[in-house]
C-alpha positions in Angstrom: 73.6 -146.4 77.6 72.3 -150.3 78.4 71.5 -152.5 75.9 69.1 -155.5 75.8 72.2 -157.9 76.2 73.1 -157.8 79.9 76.8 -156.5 80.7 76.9 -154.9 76.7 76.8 -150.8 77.3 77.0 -148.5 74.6 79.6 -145.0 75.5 79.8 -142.1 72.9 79.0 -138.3 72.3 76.8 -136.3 71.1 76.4 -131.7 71.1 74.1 -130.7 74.0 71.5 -129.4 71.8 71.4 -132.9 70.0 70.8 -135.1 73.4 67.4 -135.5 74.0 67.0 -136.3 70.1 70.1 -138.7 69.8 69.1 -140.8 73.1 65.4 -141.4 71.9 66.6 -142.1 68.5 68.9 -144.8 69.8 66.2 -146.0 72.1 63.9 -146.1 69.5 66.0 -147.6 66.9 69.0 -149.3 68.8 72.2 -149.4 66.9 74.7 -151.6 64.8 71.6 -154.6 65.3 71.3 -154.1 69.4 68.5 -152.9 70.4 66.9 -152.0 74.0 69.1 -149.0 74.8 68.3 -146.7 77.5 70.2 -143.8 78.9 71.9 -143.9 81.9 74.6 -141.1 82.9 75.5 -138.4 80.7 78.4 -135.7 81.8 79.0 -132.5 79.8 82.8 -131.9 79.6 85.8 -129.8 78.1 88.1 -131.6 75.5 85.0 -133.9 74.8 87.1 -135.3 71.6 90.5 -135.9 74.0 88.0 -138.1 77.0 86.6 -140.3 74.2 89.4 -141.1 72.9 91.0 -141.6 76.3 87.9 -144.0 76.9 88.7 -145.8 73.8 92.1 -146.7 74.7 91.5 -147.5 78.5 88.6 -149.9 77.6 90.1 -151.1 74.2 90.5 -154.8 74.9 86.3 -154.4 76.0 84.9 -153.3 72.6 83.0 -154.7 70.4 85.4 -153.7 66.8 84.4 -150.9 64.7 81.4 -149.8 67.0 80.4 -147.8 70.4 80.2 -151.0 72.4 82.1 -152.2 75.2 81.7 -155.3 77.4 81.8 -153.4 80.5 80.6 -153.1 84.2 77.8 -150.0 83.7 78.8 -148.8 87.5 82.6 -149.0 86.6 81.5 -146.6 83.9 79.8 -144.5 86.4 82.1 -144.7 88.4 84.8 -142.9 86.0 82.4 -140.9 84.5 80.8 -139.3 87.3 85.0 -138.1 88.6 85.2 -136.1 85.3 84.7 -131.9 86.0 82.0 -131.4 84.3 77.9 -130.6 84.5 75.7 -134.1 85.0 73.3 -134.0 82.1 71.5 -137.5 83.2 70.2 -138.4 85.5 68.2 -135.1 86.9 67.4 -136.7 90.0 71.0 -137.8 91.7 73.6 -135.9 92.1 77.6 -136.9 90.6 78.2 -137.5 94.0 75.4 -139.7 94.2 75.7 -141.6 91.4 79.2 -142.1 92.5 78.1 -143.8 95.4 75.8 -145.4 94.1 77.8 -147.2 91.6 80.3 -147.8 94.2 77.8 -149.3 96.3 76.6 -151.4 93.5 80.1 -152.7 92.4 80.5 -153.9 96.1 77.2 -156.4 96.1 77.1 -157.5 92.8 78.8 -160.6 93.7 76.1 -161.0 96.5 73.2 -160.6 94.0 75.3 -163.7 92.1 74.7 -165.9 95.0 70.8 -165.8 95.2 69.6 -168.7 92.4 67.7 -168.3 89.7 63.5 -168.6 90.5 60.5 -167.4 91.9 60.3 -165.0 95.5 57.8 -163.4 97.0 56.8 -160.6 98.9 53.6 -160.5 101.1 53.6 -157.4 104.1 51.1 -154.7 104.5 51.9 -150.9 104.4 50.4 -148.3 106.7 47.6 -146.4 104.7 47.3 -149.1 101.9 46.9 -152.9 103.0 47.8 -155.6 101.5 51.1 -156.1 99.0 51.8 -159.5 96.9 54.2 -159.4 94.6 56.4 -162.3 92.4 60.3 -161.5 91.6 61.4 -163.7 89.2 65.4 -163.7 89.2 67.2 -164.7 85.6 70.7 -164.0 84.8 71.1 -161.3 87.4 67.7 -159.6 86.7 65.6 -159.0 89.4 62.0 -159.0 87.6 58.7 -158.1 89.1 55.6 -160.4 87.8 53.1 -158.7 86.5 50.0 -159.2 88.3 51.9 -158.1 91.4 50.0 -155.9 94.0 51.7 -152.3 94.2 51.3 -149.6 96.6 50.9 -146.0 95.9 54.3 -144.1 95.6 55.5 -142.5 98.3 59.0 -141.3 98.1 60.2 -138.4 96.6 62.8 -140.0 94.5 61.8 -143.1 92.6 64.1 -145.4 90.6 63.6 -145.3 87.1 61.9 -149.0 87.5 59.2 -147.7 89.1 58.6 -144.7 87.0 58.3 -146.7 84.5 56.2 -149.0 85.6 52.5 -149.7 84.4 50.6 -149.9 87.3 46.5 -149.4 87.1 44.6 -149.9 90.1 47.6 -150.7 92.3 48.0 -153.5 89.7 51.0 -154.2 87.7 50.0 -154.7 84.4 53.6 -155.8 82.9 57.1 -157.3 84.3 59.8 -155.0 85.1 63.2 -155.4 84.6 65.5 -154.4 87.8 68.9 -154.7 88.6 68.7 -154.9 92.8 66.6 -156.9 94.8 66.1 -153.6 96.6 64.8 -151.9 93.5 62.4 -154.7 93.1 61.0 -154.1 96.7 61.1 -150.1 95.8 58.9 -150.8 92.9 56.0 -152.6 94.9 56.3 -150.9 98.4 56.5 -147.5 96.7 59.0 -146.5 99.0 62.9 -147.6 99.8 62.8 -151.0 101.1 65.5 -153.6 102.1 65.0 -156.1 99.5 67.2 -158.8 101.0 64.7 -159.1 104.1 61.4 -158.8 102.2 61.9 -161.0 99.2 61.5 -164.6 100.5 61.7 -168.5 98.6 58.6 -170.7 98.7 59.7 -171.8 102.2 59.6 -168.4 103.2 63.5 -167.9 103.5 64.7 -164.4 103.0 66.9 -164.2 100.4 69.5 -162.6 102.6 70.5 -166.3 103.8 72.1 -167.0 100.5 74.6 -164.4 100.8 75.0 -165.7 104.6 76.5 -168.7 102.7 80.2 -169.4 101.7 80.5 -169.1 98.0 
């Protein structure tokens, strides 16, 4: 699970007929005084006891003492994770193969997303079938977060990031900011469809934020 605090994750267990209950509880209620968790892979395995432990003692020198909290990289997680034999629980929409990739993929431009600075972009295009679309990203501490008040289209693609999903949106309106971790998920939430965040998101010059990771560090 993520926490409120960025790079703070939360990795346990809990009985397959307990899991639904367990992760709203701890969304609901956080735990040992962090709140903000939300699920984010789950794996059912063998020798559930034996891999915890083994996860214990290979992230040791990350935990927080005495609790399920580790100051970790969520898609190096994943990443381990999503190579155990076993049935993905969570997510239902990707595959362990996906979210394999996915994390992969994610480990590899992180340092990119480190090199755009913090402030406002913006997104102004048209889509075929809708019109208009105006969006603000704020970016903070490696958040990507869309303004609300930004101009949404309808959904369009099958598969939706959980961003989106969640998103309030009446009217094509969005009524309150959401959290991402991509600048690509940021443009998926407004466009309603995949979209290359790097070329759409632009500064108040209208520079693409893609010139930043042009740029020696």
């Amino acid at each position: 699970m993520t926490t409120v605090v960025p790079g703070l994750i939360k990795i346990g267990k809990t009985g397959m007929n307990n899991f639904d209950n367990r992760m709203s509880t701890l969304e609901r209620n956080g735990y040992a005084n962090i709140t903000g968790l939300k699920r984010y892979f789950a794996i059912e395995v063998d020798d559930y006891d034996e891999k915890e432990i083994m996860l214990d003692e290979i992230f040791s020198k990350s935990r927080v003492v005495n609790t399920e909290l580790f100051a970790l990289d969520v898609d190096l997680v994943v990443q381990l994770l999503s190579s155990f034999d076993g049935v993905q629980i969570y997510p239902k929409t990707l595959s362990k193969e996906e979210m394999f990739d996915e994390a992969t993929e994610k480990k590899y431009v992180k340092g990119d997303w480190l090199k755009i600075p913090d402030g406002l972009y913006y997104f102004q295009g048209n889509r075929r079938g809708f019109g208009k679309i105006t969006a603000t990203m704020k970016v903070e501490n490696g958040d990507f977060i869309v303004l609300k008040g930004s101009i949404c289209a309808p959904s369009e693609d099958k598969w939706q990031p959980e961003s989106r999903r969640n998103a309030q949106i009446e009217n094509n309106i969005l009524q309150e900011d959401v959290v991402c971790h991509s600048p690509s998920t940021a443009a998926h939430v407004v466009r309603g469809k995949h979209t290359n965040g790097w070329a759409v998101w632009k500064n108040a010059d209208g520079v693409p934020i893609d010139e930043f990771r042009k740029k020696e560090s």
